[in-house]
N, C-alpha and C positions, 0 to 999 in steps of 0.2 A: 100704696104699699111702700113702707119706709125700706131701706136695703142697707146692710151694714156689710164689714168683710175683714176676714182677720190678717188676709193676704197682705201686707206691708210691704215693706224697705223697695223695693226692685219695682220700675213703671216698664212700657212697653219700650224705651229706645233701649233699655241695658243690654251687656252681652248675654247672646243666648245661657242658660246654666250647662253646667257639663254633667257626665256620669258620675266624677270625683264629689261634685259639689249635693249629689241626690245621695250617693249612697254611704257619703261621710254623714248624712243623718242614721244613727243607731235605728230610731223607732222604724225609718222607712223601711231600712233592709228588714227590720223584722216583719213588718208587714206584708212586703214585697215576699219575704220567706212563707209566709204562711200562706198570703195566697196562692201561689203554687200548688202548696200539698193542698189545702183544699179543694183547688181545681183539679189534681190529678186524681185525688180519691174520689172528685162528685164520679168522675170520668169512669173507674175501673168501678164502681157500683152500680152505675147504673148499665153497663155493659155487661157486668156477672150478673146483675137482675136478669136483664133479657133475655141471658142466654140458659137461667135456671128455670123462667116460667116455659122457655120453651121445651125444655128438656121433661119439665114436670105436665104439660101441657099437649106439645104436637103442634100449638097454634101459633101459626105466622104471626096471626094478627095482634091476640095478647102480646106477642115478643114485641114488636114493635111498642105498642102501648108501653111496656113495662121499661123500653127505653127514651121513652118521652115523660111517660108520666109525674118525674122529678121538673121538668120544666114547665108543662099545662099550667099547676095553679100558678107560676109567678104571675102572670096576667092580675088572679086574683086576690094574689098578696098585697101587688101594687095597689089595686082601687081599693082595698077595705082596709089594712094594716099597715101603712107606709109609717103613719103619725105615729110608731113605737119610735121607728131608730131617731128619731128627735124626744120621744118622752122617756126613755130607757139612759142609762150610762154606755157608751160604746164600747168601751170595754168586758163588762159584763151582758150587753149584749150578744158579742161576735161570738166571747167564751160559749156562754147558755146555746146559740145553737149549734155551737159544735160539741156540745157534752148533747144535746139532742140527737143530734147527725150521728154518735158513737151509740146511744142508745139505741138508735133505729136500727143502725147495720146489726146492730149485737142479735137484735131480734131476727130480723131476715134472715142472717149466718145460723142462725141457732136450726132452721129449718123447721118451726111449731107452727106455720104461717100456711093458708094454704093459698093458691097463686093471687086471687083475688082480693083478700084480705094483706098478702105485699104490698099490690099496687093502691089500696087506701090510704094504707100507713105512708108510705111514701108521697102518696098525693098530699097528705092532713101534713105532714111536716115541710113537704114543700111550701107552702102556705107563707111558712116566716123565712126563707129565701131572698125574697126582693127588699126584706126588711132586714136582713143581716147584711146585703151587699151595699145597700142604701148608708147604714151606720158604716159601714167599711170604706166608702168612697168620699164620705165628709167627714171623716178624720184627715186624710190628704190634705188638704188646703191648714190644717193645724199644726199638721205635721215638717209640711215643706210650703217655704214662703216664695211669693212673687214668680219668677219664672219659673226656679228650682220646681214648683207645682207641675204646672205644665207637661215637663219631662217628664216629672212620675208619674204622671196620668198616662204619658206615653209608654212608660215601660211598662206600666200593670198590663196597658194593651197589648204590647207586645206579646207579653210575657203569657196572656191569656191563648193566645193562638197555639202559641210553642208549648205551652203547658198541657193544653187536650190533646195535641200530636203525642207529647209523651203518657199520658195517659192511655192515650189508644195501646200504645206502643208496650205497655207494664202492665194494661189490662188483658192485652193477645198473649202474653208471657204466662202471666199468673192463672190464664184460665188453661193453657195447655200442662203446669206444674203442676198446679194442686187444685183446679176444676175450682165451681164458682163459688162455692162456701168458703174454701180458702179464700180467694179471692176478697169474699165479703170480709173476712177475718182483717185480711192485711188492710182491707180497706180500714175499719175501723180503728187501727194504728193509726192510720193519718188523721183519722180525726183529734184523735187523743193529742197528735204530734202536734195538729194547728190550734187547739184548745190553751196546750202548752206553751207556745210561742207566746203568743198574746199577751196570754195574764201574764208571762213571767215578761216580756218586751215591753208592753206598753203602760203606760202610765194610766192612772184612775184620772179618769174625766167625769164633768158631772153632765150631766142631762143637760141638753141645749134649749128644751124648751121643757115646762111642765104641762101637766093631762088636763089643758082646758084653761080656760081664764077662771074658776072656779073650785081647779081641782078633781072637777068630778063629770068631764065631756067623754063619752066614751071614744075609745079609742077609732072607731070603726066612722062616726061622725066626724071627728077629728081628722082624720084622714080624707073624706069628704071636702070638707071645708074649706081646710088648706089647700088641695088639691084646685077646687073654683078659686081661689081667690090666685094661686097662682097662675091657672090660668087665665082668667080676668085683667092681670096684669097685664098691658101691651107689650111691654117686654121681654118679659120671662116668657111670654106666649110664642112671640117671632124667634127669640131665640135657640124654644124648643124645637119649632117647627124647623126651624133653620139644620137644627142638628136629628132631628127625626126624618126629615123627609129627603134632601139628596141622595144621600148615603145609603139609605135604609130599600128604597124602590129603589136601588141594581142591584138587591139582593133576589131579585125578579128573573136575572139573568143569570146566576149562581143556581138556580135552581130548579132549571132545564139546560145544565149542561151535560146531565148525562144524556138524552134526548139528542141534544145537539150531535156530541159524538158519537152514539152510536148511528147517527146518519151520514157519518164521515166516511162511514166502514170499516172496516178490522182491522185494528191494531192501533183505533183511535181510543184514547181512554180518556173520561171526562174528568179521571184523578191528577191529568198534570193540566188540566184546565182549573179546576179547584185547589191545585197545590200552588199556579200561578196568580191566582189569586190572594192566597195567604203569603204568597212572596209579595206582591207590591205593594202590600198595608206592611208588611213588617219594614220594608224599606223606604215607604214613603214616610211613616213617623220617624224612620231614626233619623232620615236627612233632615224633614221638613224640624222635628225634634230637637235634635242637635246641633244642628248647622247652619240652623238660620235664625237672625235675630228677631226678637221679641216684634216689636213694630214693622219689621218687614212681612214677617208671619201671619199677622194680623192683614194687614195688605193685600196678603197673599191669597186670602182663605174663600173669595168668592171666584178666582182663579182654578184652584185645585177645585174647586166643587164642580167648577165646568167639566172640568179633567174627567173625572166619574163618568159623563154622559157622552163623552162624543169618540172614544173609541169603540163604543158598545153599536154606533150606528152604523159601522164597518159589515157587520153578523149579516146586513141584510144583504149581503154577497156571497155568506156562507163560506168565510175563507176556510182553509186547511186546520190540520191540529198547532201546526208549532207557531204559524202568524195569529192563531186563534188567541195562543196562549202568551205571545206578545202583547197581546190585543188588553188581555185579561191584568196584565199586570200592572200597566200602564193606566188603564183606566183606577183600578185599586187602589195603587200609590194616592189617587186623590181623597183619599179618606184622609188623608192626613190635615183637612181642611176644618175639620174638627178639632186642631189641636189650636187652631188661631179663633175659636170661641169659647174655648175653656175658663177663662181669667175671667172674659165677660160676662159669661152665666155665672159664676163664682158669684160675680160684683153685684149680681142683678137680682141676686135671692137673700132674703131675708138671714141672719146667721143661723137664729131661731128654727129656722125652717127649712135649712142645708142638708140633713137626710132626707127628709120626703123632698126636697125638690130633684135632689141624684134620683131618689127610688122613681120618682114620678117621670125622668128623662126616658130610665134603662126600661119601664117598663112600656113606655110608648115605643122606645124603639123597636124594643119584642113584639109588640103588637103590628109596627109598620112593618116591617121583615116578614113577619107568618105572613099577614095580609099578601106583601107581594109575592113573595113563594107561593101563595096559594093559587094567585091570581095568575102570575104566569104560569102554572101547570096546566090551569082549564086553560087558555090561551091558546094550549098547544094542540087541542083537540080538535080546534079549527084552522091553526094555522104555525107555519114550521118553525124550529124551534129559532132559527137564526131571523125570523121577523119579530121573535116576540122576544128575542135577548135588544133587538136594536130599539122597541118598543119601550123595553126598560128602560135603555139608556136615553130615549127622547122622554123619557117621563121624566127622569131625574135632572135632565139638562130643563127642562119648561119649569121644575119647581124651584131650580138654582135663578134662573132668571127672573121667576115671581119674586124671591127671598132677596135680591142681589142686594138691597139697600138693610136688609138685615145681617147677611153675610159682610158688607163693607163694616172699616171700622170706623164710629165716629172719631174724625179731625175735630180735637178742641180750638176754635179759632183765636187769634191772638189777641188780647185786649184793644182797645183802643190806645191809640200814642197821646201822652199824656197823666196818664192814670197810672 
């Protein structure tokens, strides 16, 4: 598999990029703009859903459903539709599903839907989801060169966390104001809002690959395809796995933390265990992000990946709430081990093939995340929750030490003297 890359000027020894140097790009902040209100708006829709089939309904269970149901099919956007956001213009890609996403709400808000027929419509458009964020995360690399990358990739993460906090936060607002139709309504503003950004921000790109070597591969084989060959690839394969599997299995421990603390006893709550958590990935990117040089970082990143695994082995003593939540942040920070594989997955995928290889990352990671959530929840049916959080973190620490020579970066060695 030949590998190209449009990432130029800057190698791994330059100085880290700054904040000045990401967001004096025009196109980024507009990006970095949009996705926000997209994030906030997925956020307060899919919360005024839940809380209209329940109101329309009585049932627990639909609620819940109708608050998942927007992310269920990314799973199967990734394996059947990746091959658009590479055969599509990204530009008129990202627009098109958010004039879709405005159409849906408009429908839902209008209240002609009855509960069941919601959660389809929203299933069937979830669908191009993993293919609009796919187009959305390989423009990045077009838009910001060399390290300046890197960082934006950190801030969109950042920015991802703090952005469904606020959306929680305008969604609990907007449903006590004007209850969840309204809700749906404003939602639909922001579609319109990140629809607009776009087209008027960003520039026309043409398609990075076209539909097939003939023209006429469907899209669905296409995705296929690409999908084996990239994973085929030794590289792009360890890469993946490098960034899907640490990080992803201690989300195994995230998700018996209310378990955990509700066996702590009263007045333990598993929300400043999960807020400490989203506290040491937002602080591990901005340091590991910003303040550390390019080639150091790279250095660094089968280091921090240990980081993830071996606070989590502490659980099996069952510490307290607040050493718990020590525990919890410190291990998180090491997500940021991920940002010293970034440039390398960039380099190591075809240009061609730079959206389905993003969509093909985010949606394995989706798929390793559900898996270990799943997995440590039965866990805890037979055993307590602080053996099966340290369980996590020996999991992730045994897949950091299978990876290490994929996690380390290659040293180019120096010619021979002479030459």
């Amino acid at each position: 598999m030949t590998t190209t890359s449009t990432v130029g000027a800057s190698d791994a020894t330059d100085r880290p990029a700054t904040f000045r140097d990401v967001f004096a790009v025009r196109e980024f902040r507009v990006l970095f703009a949009s996705f926000g209100v997209f994030l906030i708006g997925e956020t307060v829709k899919m919360l005024a859903l839940s809380v209209l089939v329940y109101e329309r309904t009585g049932s627990g269970l639909l609620a819940a459903l109708a608050y998942v149901t927007g992310f269920l099919p990314h799973a199967l956007g990734g394996v059947f539709l990746l091959a658009l956001a590479d055969r599509w213009p990204p530009r008129a890609l990202i627009v098109g599903y958010d004039l879709l996403r405005l159409a849906t709400v408009a429908v839902l808000a209008s209240g002609v839907l009855s509960p069941g027929a919601m959660l389809g419509l929203v299933a069937v458009v979830g669908l191009f989801g993993p293919v609009s964020s796919a187009s959305r995360a390989a423009l990045l690399p077009e838009i910001l060169r060399g390290d300046a990358y890197v960082l934006g990739r950190s801030l969109l993460t950042m920015a991802s966390g703090g952005t469904q906090v606020a959306g929680f936060a305008v969604g609990g607002l907007l449903l006590a104001l004007v209850g969840p139709y309204g809700a749906l309504w404003l939602t639909a503003a922001t579609c319109a809002l990140s629809a607009l950004l776009v087209r008027v921000g960003l520039r026309a790109r043409p398609a990075r690959a076209r539909a097939g070597t003939a023209g006429r591969e469907g899209a669905v084989r296409q995705t296929w395809r690409v999908n084996r060959a990239l994973l085929a690839d030794r590289r792009v394969r360890g890469l993946l796995l490098a960034q899907w599997l640490p990080g992803s299995l201690l989300v195994g421990a995230e998700g018996v933390a209310v378990p955990y603390a509700a066996g702590l006893g009263p007045g333990a709550s598993a929300g400043v265990l999960l807020m400490a958590g989203a506290f040491g990935m937002l602080v591990g990117d901005l340091l590991v992000g910003r303040f550390v040089a390019p080639a150091r970082r790279e250095r660094w990143t089968p280091w921090l990946a240990v980081l993830l695994g071996v606070p989590m082995l502490v659980f099996v003593a069952r510490p307290a709430l607040w050493p718990a939540a020590v525990l919890f942040t410190v291990s998180t920070a090491g997500f940021a081990y991920q940002l010293g594989l970034a440039r390398r997955f960039l380099d190591a995928v075809p240009e061609a093939r730079r959206g389905q290889a993003f969509g093909l990352l985010s949606t394995g990671m989706m798929a390793v995340q559900g898996g270990a959530a799943a997995g440590a929840g039965a866990l805890t049916e037979v055993l307590a929750p602080g053996v099966v959080m340290a369980l996590s973190g020996a999991a992730s620490l045994v897949c950091t030490l299978a990876l290490w020579r994929v996690l380390s970066p290659v040293v180019a060695k120096p010619p021979p003297l002479g030459r």
